[in-house]
N, C-alpha and C positions, 0 to 999 in steps of 0.2 A: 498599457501597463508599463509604459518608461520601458525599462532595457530588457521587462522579462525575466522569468524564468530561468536561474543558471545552473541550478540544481533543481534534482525533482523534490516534488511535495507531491505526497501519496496521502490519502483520506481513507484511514480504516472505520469503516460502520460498525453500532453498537448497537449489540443487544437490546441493551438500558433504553432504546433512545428510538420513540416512537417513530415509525415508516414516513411518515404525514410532517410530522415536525424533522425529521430528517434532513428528506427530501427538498423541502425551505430552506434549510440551511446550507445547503447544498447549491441550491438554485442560485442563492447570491454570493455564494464564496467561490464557484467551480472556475472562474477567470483565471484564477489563480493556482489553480491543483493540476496537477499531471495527470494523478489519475485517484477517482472514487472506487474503494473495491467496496465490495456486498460480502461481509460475513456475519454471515447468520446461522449459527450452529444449530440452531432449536427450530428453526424453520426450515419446510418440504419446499420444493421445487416450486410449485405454486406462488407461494408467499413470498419467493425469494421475486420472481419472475414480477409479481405486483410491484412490489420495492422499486423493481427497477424501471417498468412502467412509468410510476409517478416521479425519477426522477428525469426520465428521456420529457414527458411530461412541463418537468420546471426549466426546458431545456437544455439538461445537460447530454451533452454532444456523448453520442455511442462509443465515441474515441477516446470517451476519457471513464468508461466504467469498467471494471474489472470483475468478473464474479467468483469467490470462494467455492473452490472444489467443484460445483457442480458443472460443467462442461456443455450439459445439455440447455441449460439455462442461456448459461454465456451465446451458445447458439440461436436463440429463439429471439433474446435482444438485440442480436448484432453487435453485442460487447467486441470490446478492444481483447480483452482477453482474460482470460482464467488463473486465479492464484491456485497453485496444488502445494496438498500437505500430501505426510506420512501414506495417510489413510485414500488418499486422491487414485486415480488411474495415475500410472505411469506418464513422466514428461514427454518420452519416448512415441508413449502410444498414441496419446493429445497431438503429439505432433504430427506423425505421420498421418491420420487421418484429419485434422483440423489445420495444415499449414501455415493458413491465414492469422489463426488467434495466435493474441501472445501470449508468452506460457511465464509465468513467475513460478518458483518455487522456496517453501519454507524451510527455510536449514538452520541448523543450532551447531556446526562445527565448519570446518574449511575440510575435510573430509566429506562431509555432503555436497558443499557446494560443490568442489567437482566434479562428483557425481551426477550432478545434477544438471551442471556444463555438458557435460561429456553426452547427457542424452538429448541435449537439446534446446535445455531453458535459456529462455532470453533475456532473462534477469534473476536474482534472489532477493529473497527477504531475509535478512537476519537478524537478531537477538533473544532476548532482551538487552540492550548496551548495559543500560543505566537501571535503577531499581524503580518500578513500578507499581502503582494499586493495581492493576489488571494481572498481574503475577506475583499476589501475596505470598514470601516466605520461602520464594525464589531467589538466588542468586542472581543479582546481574552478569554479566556477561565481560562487560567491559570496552572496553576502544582499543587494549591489546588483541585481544580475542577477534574485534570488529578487522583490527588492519590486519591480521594473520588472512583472515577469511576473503579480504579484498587482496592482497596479494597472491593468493591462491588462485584466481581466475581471472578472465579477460573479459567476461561480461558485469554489466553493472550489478554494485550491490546496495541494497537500498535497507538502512537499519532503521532500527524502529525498537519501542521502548524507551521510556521516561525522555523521550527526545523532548527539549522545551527552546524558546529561542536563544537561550543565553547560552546552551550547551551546544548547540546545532556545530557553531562553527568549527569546536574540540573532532565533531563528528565526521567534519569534512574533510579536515587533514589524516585521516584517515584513508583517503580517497574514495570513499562510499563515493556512490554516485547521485545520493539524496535521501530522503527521509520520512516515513511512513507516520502518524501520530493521530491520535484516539480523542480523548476525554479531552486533552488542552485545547482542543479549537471546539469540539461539540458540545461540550459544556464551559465554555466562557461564554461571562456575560454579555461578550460582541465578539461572535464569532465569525465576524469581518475586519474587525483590526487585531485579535489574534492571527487571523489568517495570512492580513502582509506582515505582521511581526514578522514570520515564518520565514516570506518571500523574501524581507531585507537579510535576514540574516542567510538567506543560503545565497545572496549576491546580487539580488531581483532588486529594482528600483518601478516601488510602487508610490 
């Protein structure tokens, strides 16, 4: 992959977006991702646990899947580690008993992500930046909002929302440390030259 990776590329899973045909898509793009997370709000531990099966399956490396909230999952795969929301166990608690997983968490101000430093998280997720279909009727967020929240802490902040390639780089001077994206690579019609679109613009020569 030339020079690689210079910023991260994060792969958030959908809903919308069958386990099976997923997982294929994944299989051939995952060269190029940092990391695959699993969120699946409507599905039990089981279901999640399958998902993640058929993508260790297409070969994507342990090291590069993350699973949404459920912790006990994240365990059972040998996941890289756990996104935690609101609603999640504490980063705190994941930590002390899970040392090994990485621990992301979800934040929507630079008062959380401190918080959320402060107990341990090894990275953030935050937005929405930019205006998106998956958060109809929401506010975005902005690249003000994104650099307040990366100046607030010392560990990486990974945004996400309406990120596309043309906007990526506005994203980066920001100093995010990369960039999480949904529907624009899993529903492109080649979501293998969406994918290095992605990789060129965050510095990656593919």
């Amino acid at each position: 992959m030339g020079g690689g990776i210079i910023k991260e590329l994060h792969l958030i899973s959908s809903d919308q977006i069958d386990a099976t045909v997923f997982s294929k898509i994944v299989g051939e793009i995952h060269p190029y991702l940092t990391a695959v997370h699993l969120r699946k709000k409507q599905l039990g531990a089981q279901d999640i646990f399958i998902t993640a099966s058929k993508l260790i399956a297409q070969n994507v490396p342990h090291q590069k899947i993350i699973i949404n909230d459920r912790v006990d999952v994240a365990i059972a795969v040998e996941a890289k580690g756990v996104q935690l929301a609101y609603h999640s166990l504490e980063a705190n608690v994941v930590k002390s008993a899970f040392p090994k997983l990485k621990i992301g968490c979800s934040v929507h101000s630079a008062e959380e992500a401190k918080e959320m430093e402060k107990q341990g998280a090894d990275y953030v997720l935050y937005g929405h930046v930019f205006p998106t279909a998956s958060k109809p009727g929401k506010e975005a967020r902005g690249l003000e909002a994104l650099k307040e929240v990366v100046d607030s802490v010392q560990i990486p902040v990974i945004a996400i929302g309406g990120i596309k390639p043309e906007n990526s780089a506005a994203v980066l001077k920001t100093g995010a440390a990369g960039i999480a994206v949904l529907s624009t690579i899993l529903e492109a019609e080649n979501p293998l030259e969406m994918t290095k679109s992605y990789v060129r613009a965050l510095g990656g020569d593919v």
